[in-house]
N, C-alpha and C positions, 0 to 999 in steps of 0.2 A: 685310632680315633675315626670313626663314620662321622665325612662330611657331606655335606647335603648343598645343593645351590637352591637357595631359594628364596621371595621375596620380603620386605621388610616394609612394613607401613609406615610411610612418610603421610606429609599435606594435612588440609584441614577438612573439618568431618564433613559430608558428602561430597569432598573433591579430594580425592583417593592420589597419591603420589608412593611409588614404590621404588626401595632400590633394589638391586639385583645383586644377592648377597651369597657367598661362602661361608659358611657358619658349622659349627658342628653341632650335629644332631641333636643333640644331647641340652643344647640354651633354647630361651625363648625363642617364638617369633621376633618378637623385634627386641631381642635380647643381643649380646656382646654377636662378631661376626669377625672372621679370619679375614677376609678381604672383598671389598666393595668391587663389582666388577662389569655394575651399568645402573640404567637407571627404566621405569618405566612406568607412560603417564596416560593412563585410560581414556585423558579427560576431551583430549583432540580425536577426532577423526579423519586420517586412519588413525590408530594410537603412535604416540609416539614411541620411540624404542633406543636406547643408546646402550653399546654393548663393547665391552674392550673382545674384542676377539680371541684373541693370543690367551689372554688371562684366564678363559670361561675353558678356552680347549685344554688348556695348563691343567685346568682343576680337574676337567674330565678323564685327562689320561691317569692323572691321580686317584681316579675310582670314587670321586665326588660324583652323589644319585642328585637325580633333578627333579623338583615336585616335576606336577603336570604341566601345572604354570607355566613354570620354569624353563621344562623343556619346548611348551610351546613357543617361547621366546626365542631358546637358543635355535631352534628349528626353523624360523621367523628371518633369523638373523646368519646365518648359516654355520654355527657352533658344529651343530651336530655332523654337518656336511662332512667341514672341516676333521671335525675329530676321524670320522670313516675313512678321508682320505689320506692321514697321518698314518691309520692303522695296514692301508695299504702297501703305502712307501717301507714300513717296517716289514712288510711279508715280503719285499721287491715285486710286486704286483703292476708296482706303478713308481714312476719317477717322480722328482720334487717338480719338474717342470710341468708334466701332466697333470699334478694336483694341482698346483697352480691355477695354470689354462683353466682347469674345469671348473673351481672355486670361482674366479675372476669370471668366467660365460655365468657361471649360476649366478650370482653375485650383480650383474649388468643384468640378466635377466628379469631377477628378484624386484633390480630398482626401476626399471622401465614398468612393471605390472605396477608396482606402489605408486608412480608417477602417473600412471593413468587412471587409478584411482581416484586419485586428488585433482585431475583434471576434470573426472567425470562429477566428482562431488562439487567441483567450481560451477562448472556448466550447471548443475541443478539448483545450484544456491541463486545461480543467476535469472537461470527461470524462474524459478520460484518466484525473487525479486521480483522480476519482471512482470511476471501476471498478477502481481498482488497489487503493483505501481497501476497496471490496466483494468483492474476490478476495482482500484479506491478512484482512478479517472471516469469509467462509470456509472458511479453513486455520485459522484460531483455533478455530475453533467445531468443525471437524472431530478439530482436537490435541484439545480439551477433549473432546468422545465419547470418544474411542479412549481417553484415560485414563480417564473416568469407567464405559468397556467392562472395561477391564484390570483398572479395582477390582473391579468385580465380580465379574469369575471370578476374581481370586484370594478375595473370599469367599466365592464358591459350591464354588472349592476345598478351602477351608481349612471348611465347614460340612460335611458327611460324617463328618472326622477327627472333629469333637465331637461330631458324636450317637451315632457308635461308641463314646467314649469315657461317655455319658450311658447306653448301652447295656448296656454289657458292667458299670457300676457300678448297672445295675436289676435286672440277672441274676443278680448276687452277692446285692445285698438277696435278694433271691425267695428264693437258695437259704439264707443265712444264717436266714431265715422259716420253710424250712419243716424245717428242720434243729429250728429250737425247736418248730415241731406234733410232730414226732417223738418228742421226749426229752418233751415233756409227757405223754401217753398211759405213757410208761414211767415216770415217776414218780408215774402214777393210780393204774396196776396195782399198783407198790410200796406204795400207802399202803394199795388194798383186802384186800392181802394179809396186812398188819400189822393192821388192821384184823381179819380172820377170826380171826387166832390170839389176839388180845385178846378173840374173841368164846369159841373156844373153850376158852379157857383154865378161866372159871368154870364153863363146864360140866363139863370135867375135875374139877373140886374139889369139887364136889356131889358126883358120884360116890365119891368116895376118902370121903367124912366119911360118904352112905349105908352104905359097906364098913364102917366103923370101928363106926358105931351098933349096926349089926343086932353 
């Protein structure tokens, strides 16, 4: 029987969920499968990837072909690594301890690049953040001028109408002012006029009583 590894559509429709299957060639895609042997989810970045190790190199020595997929996975994961340095130890090329070692450096290697990855995609997420927080502060700042511009000219509008009106009620006073200089001087004249004729009046009467005497 040609078994194949390879994957099996999981998840809901455009959020794609895959298992990572042993199946014989010969069924569906996501038909019956010999054994489930990881899982993998496009949806995060970096993708996620979960993978029994032992179980995937098992199938492989088995003569189990890997789609493309598949094997980018197990290569990802270090399946493939693994399997070459199995086939080593079988030639005596190389020790259990020597695969080991080099499995476990590749392996620490693999997860330091993936961790910097995810460090590097933090850092960007947080800029990102950050200058979006700095370009929506701003627009705020720029909204808040342009109202605090708009107050203004409408009070620097609306200041003209009042001092016309402060204006035109100090021009009334004036005239209202000088309208009373006016009638005062003409009620002076009236009094010094009143005035003479009470002066000449006794003098008139001295005369009429010298008339009468003589």
């Amino acid at each position: 029987m040609s078994v194949k590894i390879r994957l099996q559509r999981h998840g809901k429709k455009q959020k794609p969920f895959y298992w990572v299957v042993a199946a014989d060639a010969r069924s569906k895609r996501d038909g019956k499968y010999l054994e489930k042997i990881g899982t993998y989810n496009p949806n995060t970045n970096p993708a996620t990837i979960e993978l029994n190790l032992d179980s995937a190199v098992k199938w492989l020595h088995n003569g189990a072909q890997p789609t493309d997929t598949a094997k980018a996975i197990l290569s990802y994961k270090g399946a493939l690594l693994k399997h070459h340095l199995d086939g080593g130890i079988r030639k005596g090329a190389l020790t259990q301890e020597q695969a080991d070692a080099k499995l476990a450096a590749w392996l620490e290697a693999k997860a330091g690049k993936v961790n910097a990855k995810k460090d590097g995609l933090s850092k960007a997420q947080a800029d990102a953040k950050a200058k979006a927080l700095k370009a929506e502060k701003e627009v705020n700042a720029k909204r808040l001028a342009a109202a605090a511009q708009a107050e203004a000219d409408a009070i620097a509008a609306a200041t003209p109408a009042v001092e016309e009106e402060v204006v035109a009620e100090e021009e009334v006073a004036v005239e209202a002012a000088a309208e009373e200089v006016v009638e005062a001087p003409a009620e002076e004249v009236a009094v010094e006029a009143v005035a003479e004729e009470v002066v000449e009046t006794p003098a008139v009467e001295e005369e009429n009583n010298e008339t009468t005497e003589a």
